[in-house]
C-alpha positions in Angstrom: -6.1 16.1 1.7 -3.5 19.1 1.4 -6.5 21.1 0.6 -8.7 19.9 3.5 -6.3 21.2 5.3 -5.9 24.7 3.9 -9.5 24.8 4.5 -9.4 24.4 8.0 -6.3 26.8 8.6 -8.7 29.4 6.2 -11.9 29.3 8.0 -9.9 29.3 11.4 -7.9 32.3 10.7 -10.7 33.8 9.4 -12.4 33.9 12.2 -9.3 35.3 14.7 -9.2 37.8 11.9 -12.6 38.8 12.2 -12.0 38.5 16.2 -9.2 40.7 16.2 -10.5 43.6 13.9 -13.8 43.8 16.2 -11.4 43.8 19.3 -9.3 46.7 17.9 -12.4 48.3 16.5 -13.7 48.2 19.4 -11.2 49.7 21.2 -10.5 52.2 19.2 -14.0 53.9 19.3 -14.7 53.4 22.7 -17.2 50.5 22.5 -17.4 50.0 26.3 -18.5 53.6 26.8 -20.6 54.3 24.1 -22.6 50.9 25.4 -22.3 52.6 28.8 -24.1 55.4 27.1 -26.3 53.5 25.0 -27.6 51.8 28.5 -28.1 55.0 30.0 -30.0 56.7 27.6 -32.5 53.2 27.3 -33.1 52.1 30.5 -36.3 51.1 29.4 -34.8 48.6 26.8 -33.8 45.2 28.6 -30.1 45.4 27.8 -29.3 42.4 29.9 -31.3 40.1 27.7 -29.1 41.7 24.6 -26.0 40.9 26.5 -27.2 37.4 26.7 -28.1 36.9 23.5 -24.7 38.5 22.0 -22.8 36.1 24.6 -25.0 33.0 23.3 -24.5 34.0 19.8 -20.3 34.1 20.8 -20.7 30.6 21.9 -22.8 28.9 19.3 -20.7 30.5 16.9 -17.6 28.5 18.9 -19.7 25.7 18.9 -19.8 26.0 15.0 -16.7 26.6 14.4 -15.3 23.4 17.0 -18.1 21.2 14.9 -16.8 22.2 11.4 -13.4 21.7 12.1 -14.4 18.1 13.8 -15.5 17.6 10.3 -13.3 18.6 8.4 -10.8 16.4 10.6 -12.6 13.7 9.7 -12.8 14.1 6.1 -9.3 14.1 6.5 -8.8 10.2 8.1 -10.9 9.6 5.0 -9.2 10.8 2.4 -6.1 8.9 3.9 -8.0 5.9 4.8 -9.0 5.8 1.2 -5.7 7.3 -0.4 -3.8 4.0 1.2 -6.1 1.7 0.3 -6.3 2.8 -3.5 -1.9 3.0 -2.6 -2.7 -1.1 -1.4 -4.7 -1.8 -4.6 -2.0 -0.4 -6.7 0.7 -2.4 -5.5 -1.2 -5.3 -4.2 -2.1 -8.9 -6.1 -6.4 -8.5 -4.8 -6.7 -12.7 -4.9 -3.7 -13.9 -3.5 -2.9 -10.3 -1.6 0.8 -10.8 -3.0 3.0 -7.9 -4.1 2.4 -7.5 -8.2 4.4 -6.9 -11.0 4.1 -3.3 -10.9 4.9 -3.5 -7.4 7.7 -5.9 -7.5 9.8 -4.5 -10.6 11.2 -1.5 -8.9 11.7 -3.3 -5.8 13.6 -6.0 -7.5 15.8 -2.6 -9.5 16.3 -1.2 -6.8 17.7 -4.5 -4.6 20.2 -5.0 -7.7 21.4 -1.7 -7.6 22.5 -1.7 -4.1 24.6 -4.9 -4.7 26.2 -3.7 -7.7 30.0 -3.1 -6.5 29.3 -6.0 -4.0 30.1 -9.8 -4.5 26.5 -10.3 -2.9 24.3 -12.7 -5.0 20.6 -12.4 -5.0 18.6 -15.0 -7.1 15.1 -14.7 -9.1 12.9 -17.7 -9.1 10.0 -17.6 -11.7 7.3 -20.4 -10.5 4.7 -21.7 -12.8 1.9 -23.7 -12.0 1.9 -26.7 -14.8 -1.5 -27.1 -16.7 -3.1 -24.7 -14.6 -5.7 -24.3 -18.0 -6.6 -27.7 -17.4 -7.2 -27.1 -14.1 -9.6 -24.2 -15.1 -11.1 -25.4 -17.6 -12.0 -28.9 -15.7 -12.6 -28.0 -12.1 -13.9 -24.4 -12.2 -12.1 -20.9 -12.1 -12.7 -21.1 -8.3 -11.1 -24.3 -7.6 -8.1 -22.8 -9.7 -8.6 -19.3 -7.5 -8.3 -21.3 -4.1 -5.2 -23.3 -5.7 -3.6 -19.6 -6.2 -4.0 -18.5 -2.9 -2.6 -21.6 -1.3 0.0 -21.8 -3.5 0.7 -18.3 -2.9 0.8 -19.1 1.3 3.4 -21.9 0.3 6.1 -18.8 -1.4 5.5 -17.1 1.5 6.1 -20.0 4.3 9.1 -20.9 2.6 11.3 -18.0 1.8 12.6 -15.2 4.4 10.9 -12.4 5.6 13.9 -10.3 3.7 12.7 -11.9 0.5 10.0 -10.7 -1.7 6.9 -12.9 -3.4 5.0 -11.5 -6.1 2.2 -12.6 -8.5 3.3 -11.5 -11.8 0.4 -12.9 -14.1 -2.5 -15.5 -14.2 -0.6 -18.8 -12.5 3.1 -17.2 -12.8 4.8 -16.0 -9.4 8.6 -14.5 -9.2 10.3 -14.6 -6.2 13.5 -12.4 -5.3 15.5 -14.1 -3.1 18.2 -12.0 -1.6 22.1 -12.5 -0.3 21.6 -16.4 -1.4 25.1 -18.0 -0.6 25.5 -20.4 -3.4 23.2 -22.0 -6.1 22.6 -25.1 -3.9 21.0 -22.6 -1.2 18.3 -21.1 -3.9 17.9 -24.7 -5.2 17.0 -26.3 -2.3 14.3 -23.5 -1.9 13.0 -24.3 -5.1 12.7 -28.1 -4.0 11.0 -27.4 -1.1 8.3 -25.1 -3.0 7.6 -28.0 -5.6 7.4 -30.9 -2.5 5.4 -28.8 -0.1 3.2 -27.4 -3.1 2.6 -30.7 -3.9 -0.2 -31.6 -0.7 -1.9 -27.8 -0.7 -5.0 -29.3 -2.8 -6.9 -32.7 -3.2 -6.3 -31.9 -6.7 -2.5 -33.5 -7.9 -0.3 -30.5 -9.2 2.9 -29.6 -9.6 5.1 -26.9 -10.8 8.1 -25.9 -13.1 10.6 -23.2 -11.3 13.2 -21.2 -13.8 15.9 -19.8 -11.5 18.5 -16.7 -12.3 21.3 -15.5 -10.8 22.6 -12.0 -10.3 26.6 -11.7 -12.2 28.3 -9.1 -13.9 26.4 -9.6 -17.2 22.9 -9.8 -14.8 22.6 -6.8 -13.3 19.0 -5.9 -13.8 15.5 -6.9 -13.0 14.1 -7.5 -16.1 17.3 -9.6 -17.3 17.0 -11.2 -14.4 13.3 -12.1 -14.6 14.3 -13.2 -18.6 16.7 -15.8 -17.9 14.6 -17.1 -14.7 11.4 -17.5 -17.3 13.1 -19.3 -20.2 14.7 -21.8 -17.4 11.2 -22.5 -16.4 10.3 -23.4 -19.6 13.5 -25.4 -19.7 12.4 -27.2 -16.7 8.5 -28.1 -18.4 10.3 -29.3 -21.3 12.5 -31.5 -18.8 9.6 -33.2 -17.8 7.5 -30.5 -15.5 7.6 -30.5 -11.5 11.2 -29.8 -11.0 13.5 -26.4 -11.7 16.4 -25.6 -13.7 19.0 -22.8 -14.1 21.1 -22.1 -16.8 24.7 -23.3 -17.0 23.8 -26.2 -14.3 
């Protein structure tokens, strides 16, 4: 793109280059005379027809020069157009259109960091769909792809707009929730994931949720993430479709 654009400045200043050297060339030897001469000494050669055709070549090389740079304009949107949307795939979950882990890691970093000589609390909830395998392996991979994006379209419904959902891997999901006022506040979202998760398919499922909470000895992302994933394990062994935190 940087170079498109170098392009266009280079072939533009080119030309006023080659504009202004024939305009100061001219001057300097006395082109309008000597055509005056020229003219006089060929009357017999139709010199208005040459004007004509140097004026006509003046404009279609204007013309050229207002087409190329349309063009290379254009290549331009492209290369943007398709610079953002390799930036989207990057960043972006392509089934459930969710922020992913590559995405959501720094994020998350840099969310913690800004709290850290605060007495905000932001929580982590790690979300796992129970016996999603046997879901697969039963009904089809694209019975268990529509049961992602739906489930991913219940995170979203439920938390904030300040909070951030991502798809970390397969049927996992971490959600960041930020400034939560107590444990009660990110539990009660965690309950009302598993209940409204719960009607999203014909198909009965339910889910395990691991919750962490930011604290002086929890001060990073991947801690963070850590602690939320073994209390989801915590909550399968508990009997599935509920969550747990550690220390409750």
């Amino acid at each position: 793109m940087v170079n498109l654009n170098k392009q266009i400045y280079r072939e533009i200043g080119a030309l006023l280059f080659v504009g202004v050297v024939s305009f100061l060339l001219a001057g300097h030897f006395d082109a309008l005379e000597l055509f005056v001469e020229f003219s006089q000494d060929h009357e017999d050669w139709e010199l208005d027809e040459i004007l004509v055709t140097a004026v006509s070549l003046v404009f279609v090389l204007s013309l050229l020069l207002f087409n190329r740079t349309r063009q290379l304009k254009d290549e331009i949107k492209r290369r943007k157009l398709y610079e953002s949307e390799m930036a989207l795939l990057a960043s972006t979950d392509p089934l459930t259109k969710l922020s992913n882990r590559r995405d959501f890691l720094p994020k998350l970093e840099r969310s913690i960091s800004s709290i850290a000589n605060s007495d905000e609390v932001h929580a982590v909830l790690f979300v796992d769909i129970d016996d999603f395998k046997q879901i697969n392996d039963i009904h089809g991979h694209s019975v268990g792809d529509e049961l992602l994006v739906n489930i991913s379209k219940v995170l979203v419904e439920v938390v904030r707009k300040s909070d951030l959902v991502s798809r970390f891997a397969g049927d996992e999901f971490v959600i960041h929730l930020s400034g939560v006022q107590s444990r009660d506040e990110a539990a009660l979202v965690a309950q009302k994931i598993i209940d409204r998760a719960a009607a999203v398919h014909e198909i009965s499922i339910s889910l395990s949720i691991g919750i962490s909470f930011t604290s002086e000895n929890n001060m990073s992302a991947e801690s963070l993430i850590s602690e939320a994933d073994r209390a989801m394990y915590v909550a399968k062994e508990r009997g599935k479709n509920g969550y747990y935190f550690m220390g409750q």
